[in-house]
C-alpha positions in Angstrom: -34.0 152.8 141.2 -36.2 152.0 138.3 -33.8 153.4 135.5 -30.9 151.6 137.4 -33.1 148.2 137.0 -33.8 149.0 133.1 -29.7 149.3 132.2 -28.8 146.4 134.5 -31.6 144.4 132.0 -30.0 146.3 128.8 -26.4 145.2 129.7 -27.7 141.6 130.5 -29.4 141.8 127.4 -26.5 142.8 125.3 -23.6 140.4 127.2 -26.5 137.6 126.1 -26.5 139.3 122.3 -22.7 139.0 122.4 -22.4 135.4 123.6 -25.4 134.5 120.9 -22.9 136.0 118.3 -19.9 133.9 119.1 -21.3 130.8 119.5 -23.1 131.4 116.2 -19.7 132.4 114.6 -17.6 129.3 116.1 -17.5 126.9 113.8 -17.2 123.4 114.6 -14.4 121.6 114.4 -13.1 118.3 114.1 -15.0 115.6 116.9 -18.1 117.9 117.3 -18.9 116.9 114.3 -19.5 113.6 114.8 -22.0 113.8 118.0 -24.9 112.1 118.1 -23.7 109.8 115.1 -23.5 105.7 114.8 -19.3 106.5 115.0 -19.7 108.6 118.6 -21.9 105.9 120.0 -19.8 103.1 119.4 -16.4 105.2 120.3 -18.2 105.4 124.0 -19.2 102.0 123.9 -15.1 101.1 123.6 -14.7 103.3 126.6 -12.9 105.8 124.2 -10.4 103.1 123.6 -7.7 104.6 121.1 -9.1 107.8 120.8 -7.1 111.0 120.5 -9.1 113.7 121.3 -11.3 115.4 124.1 -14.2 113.3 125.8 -16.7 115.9 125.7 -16.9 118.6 122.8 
């Protein structure tokens, strides 16, 4: 049971590794770009008024 326990924490572990990887390999693109600045603030304020994009990055 305990060496079961150890490679269910060693597989979690490396799925966890994996996912780190990729989302440090994504780049961003595009709208993500622009969170958190004056432009994205204001673009909610309009409601997203004559914005072609997604809502949420």
């Amino acid at each position: 049971m305990k060496k079961r326990v150890k490679i269910q924490w060693f597989v979690y572990a490396l799925v966890f590794a994996l996912f780190l990887y990729i989302g440090y390999k994504v780049p961003y693109c595009h709208d993500e770009w622009r969170w958190g600045t004056d432009a994205r603030f204001q673009l909610m304020k309009r409601g997203f008024a004559g914005y072609n994009g997604r809502y949420l990055g």
